[in-house]
Backbone as JSON, one array per atom type, in Angstrom:
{
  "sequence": "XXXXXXXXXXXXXXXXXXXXXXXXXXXXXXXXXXXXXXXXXXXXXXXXXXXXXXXXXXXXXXXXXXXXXXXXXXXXXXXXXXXXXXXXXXXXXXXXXXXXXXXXXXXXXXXXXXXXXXXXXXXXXXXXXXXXXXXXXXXXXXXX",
  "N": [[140.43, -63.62, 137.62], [139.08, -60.58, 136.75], [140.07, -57.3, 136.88], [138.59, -55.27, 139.33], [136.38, -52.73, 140.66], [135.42, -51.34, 143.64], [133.69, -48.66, 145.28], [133.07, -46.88, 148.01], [130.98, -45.41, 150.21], [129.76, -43.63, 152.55], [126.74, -43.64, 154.07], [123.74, -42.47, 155.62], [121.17, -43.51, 156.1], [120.93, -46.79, 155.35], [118.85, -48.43, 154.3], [116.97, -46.56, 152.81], [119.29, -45.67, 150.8], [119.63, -47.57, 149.54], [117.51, -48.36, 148.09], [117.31, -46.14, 146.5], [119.55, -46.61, 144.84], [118.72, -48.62, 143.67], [116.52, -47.83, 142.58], [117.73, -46.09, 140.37], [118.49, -48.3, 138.78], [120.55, -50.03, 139.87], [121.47, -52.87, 140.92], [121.18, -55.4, 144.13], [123.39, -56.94, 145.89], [123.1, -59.3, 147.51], [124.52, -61.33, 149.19], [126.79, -59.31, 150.07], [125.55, -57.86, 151.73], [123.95, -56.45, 154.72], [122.55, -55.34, 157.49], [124.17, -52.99, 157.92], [125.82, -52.47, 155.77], [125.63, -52.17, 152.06], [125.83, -53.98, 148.66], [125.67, -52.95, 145.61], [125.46, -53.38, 142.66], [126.85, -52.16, 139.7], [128.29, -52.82, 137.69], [129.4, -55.82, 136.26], [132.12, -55.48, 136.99], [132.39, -52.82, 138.52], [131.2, -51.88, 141.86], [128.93, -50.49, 144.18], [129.51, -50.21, 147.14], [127.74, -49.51, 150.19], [127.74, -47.87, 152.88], [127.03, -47.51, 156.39], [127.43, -44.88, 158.11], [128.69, -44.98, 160.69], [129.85, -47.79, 160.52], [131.53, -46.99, 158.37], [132.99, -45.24, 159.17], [134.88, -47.19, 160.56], [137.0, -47.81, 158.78], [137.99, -45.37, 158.47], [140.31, -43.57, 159.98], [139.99, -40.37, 159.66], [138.09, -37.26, 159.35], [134.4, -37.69, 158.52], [133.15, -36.54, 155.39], [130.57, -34.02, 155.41], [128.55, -34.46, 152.17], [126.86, -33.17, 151.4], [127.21, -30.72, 151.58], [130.4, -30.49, 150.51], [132.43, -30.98, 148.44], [133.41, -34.26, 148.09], [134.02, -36.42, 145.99], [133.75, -36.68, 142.5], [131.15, -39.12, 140.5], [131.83, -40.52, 137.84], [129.65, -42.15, 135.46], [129.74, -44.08, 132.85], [126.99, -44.18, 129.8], [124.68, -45.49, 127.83], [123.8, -43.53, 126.1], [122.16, -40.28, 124.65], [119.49, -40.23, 126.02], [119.56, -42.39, 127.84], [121.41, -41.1, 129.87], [119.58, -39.18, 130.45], [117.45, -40.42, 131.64], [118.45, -41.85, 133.8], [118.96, -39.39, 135.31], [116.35, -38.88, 135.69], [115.19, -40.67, 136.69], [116.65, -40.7, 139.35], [115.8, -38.2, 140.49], [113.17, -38.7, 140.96], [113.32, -40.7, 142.8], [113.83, -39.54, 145.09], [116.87, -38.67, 144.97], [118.44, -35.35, 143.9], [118.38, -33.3, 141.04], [120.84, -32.51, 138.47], [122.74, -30.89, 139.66], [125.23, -29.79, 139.2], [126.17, -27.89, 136.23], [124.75, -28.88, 133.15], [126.26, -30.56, 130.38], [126.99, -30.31, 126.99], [128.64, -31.02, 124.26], [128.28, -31.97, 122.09], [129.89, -34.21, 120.54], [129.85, -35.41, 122.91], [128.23, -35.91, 125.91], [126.71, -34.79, 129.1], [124.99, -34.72, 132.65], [124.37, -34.59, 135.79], [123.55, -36.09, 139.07], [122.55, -35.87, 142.27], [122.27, -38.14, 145.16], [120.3, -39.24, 148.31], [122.14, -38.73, 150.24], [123.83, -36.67, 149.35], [126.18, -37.41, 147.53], [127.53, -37.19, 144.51], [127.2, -38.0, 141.26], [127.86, -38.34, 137.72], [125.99, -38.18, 135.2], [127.1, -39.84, 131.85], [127.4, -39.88, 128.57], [129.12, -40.56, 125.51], [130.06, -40.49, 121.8], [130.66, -43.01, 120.0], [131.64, -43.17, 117.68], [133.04, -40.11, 117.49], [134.68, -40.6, 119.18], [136.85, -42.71, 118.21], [137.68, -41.23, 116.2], [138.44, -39.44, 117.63], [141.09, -41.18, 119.0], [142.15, -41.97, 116.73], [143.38, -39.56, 115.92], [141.9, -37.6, 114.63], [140.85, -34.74, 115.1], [139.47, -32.53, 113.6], [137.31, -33.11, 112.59], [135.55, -34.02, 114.71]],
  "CA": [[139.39, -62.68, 138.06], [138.91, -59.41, 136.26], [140.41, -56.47, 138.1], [137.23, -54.51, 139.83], [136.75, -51.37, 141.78], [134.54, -51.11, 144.91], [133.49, -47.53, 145.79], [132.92, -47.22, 149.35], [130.4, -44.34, 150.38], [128.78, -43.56, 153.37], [125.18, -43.01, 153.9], [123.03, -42.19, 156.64], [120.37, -44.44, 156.17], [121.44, -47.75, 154.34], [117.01, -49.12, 153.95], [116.71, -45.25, 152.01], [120.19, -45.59, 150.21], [119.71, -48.8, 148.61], [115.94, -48.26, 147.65], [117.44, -45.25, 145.8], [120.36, -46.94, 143.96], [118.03, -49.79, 142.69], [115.8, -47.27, 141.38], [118.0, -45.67, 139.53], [119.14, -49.48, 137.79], [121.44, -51.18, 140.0], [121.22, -54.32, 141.69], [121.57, -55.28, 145.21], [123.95, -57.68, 146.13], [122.49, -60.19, 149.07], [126.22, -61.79, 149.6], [127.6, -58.68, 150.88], [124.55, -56.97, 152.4], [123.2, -56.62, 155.8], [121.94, -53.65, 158.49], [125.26, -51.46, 158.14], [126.21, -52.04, 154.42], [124.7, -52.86, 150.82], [126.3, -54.08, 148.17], [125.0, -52.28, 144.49], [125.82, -53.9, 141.35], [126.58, -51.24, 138.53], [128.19, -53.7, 136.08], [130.35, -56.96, 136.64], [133.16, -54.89, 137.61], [131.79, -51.83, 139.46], [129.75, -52.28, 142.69], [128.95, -49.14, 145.32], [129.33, -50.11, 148.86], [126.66, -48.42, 150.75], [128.04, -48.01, 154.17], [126.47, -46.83, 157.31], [128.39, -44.26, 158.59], [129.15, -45.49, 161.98], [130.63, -48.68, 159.88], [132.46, -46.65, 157.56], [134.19, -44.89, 159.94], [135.74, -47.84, 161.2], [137.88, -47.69, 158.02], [139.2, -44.55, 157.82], [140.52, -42.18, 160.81], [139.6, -39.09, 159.18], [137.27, -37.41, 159.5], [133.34, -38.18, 156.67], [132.73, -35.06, 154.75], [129.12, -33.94, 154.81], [128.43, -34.22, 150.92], [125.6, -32.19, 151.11], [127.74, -29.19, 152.22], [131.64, -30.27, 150.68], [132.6, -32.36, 147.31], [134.23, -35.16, 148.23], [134.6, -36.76, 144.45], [132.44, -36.61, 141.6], [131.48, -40.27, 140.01], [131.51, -40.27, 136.66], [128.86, -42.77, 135.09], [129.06, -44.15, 131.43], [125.68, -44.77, 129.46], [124.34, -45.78, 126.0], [123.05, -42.82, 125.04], [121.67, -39.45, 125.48], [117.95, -41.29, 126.77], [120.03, -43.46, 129.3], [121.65, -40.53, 130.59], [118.44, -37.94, 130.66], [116.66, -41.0, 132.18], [119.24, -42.25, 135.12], [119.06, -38.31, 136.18], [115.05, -38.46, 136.01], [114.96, -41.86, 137.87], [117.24, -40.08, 140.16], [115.05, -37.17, 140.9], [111.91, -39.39, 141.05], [113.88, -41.48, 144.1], [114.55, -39.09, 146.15], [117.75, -37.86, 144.86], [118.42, -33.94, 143.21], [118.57, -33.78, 139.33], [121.36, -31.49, 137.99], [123.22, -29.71, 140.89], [125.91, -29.39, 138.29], [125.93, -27.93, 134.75], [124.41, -30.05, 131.75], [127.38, -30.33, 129.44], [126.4, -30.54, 125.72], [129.32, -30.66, 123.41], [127.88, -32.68, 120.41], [129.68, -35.69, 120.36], [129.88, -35.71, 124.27], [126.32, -35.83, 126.2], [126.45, -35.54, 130.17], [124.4, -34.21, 133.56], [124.43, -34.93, 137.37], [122.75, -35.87, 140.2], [123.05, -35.95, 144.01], [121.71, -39.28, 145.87], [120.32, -38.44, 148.96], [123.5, -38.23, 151.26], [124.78, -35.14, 148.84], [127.11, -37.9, 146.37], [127.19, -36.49, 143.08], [127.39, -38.57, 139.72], [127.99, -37.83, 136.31], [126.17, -39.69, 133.83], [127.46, -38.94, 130.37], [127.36, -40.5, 127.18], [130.21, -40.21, 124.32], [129.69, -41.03, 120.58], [131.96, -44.03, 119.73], [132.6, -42.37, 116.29], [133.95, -39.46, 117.75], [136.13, -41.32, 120.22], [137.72, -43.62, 117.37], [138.24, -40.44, 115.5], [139.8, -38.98, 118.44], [141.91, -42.16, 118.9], [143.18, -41.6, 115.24], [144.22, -38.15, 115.34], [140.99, -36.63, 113.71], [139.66, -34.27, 116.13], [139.25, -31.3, 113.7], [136.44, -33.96, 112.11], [134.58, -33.96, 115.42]],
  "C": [[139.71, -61.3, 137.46], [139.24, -58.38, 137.47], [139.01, -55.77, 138.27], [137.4, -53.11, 140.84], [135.35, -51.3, 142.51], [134.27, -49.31, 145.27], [132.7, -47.62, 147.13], [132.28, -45.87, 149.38], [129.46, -44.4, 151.72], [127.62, -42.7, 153.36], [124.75, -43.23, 154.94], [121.46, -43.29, 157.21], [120.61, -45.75, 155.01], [120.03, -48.46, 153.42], [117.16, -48.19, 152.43], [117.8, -45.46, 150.98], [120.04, -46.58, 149.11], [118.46, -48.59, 148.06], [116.56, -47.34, 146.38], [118.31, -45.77, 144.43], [119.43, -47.84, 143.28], [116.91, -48.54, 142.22], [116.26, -46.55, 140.29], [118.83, -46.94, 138.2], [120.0, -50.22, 138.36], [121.0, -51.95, 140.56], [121.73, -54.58, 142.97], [122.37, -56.64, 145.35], [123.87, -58.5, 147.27], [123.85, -60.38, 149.62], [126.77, -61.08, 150.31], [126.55, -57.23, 151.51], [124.21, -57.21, 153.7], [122.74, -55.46, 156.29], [122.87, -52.54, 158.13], [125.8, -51.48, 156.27], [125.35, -52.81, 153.07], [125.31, -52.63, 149.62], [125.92, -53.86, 146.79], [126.04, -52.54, 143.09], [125.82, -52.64, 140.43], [127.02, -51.75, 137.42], [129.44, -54.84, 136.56], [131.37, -56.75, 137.31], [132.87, -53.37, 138.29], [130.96, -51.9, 140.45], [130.94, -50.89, 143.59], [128.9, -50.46, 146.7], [128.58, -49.18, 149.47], [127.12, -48.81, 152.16], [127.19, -47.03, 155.16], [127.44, -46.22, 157.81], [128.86, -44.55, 159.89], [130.24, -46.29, 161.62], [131.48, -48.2, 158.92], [133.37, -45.78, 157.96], [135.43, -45.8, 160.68], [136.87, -48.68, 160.08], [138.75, -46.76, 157.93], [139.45, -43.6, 159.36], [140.29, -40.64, 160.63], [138.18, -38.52, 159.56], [135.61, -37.17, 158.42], [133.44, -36.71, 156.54], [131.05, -35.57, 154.67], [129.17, -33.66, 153.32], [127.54, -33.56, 150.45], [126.23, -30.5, 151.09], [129.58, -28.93, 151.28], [131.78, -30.83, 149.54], [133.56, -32.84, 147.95], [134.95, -36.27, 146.47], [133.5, -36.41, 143.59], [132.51, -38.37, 140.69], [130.93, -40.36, 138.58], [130.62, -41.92, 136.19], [128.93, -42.91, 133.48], [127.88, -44.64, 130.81], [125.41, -44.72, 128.37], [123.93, -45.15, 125.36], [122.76, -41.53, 125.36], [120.7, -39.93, 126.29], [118.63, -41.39, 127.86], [120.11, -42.51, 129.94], [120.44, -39.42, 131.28], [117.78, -39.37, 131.55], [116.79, -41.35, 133.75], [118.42, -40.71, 136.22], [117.38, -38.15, 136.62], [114.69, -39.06, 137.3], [115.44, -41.36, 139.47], [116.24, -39.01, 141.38], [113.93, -38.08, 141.78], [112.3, -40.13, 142.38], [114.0, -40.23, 144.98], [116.23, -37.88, 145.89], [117.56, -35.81, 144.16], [118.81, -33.63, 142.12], [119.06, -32.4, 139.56], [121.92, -30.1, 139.16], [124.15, -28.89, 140.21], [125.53, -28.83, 137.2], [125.25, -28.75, 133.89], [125.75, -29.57, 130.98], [126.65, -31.18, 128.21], [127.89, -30.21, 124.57], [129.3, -31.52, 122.19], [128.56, -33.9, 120.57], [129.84, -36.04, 122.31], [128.54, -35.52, 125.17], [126.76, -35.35, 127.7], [125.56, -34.63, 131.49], [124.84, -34.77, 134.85], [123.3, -34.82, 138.28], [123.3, -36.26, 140.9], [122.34, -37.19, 144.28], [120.98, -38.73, 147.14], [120.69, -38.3, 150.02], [124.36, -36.74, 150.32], [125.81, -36.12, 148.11], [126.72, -37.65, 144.96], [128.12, -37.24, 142.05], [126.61, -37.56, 138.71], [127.11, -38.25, 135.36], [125.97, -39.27, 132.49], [127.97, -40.11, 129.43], [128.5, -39.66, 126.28], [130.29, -40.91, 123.1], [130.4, -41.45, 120.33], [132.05, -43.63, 118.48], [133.37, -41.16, 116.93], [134.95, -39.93, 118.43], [136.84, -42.12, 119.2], [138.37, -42.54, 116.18], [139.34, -39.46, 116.12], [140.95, -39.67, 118.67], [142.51, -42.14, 117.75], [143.41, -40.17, 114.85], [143.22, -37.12, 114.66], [140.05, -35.73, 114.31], [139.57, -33.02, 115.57], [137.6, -31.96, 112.88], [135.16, -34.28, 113.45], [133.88, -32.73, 115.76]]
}
């Protein structure tokens, strides 16, 4: 089995949460879905946990950060392109979420923007030109 990573996030409304993630492209996972959590495909090895906060407190003793008010992480997102990425953040908007809370970063061979969901979780989604990265990987970064 391929190692995988689960991101665990709580959200306030799980119906609203998941509506949002599948519009911006992922997939819902029936298997590990019900009333308090929803399971969001982002690629064979990445899936969001959409937890209801009641249920996701009964993981951690701490106490949730409002994400509307605090950063708790930022999730960085890779994508095929500039398009993908200008598109995710539109789709984003268009759901419900808040396009660009952050900066746009533009550094030529690096693409990327952000949006909020709408619990206040803030992704990245940024594109990087696989020529520059194989030129960075060989030492040639006065060539990028």
């Amino acid at each position: 089995m391929p190692r995988m990573i689960f991101v665990n996030l709580p959200v306030t409304d799980v119906t609203r949460s998941t509506a949002f993630y599948e519009a911006i492209g992922m997939t819902r996972d029936p298997r590990f879905s019900n009333e308090v959590a929803s399971s969001m495909l982002w690629s064979d090895t990445i899936v969001f946990m959409l937890l209801d906060t009641s249920f996701y407190a009964t993981f951690t003793s701490k106490r949730i950060a409002d994400t509307h008010e605090t950063s708790a992480a930022l999730l960085c997102l890779s994508m095929d392109g500039r398009e993908a990425v200008d598109a995710i953040v539109g789709k984003a908007a268009a759901a419900g979420g808040k396009a660009d809370p952050g900066p746009k970063q533009d550094m030529g061979f690096m693409y990327g923007r952000s949006f909020e969901d709408p619990d206040g979780h803030v992704f990245e989604p940024m594109w990087m030109d696989p020529v520059a990265v194989e030129k960075m990987s060989a030492g040639e970064l006065a060539d990028v």
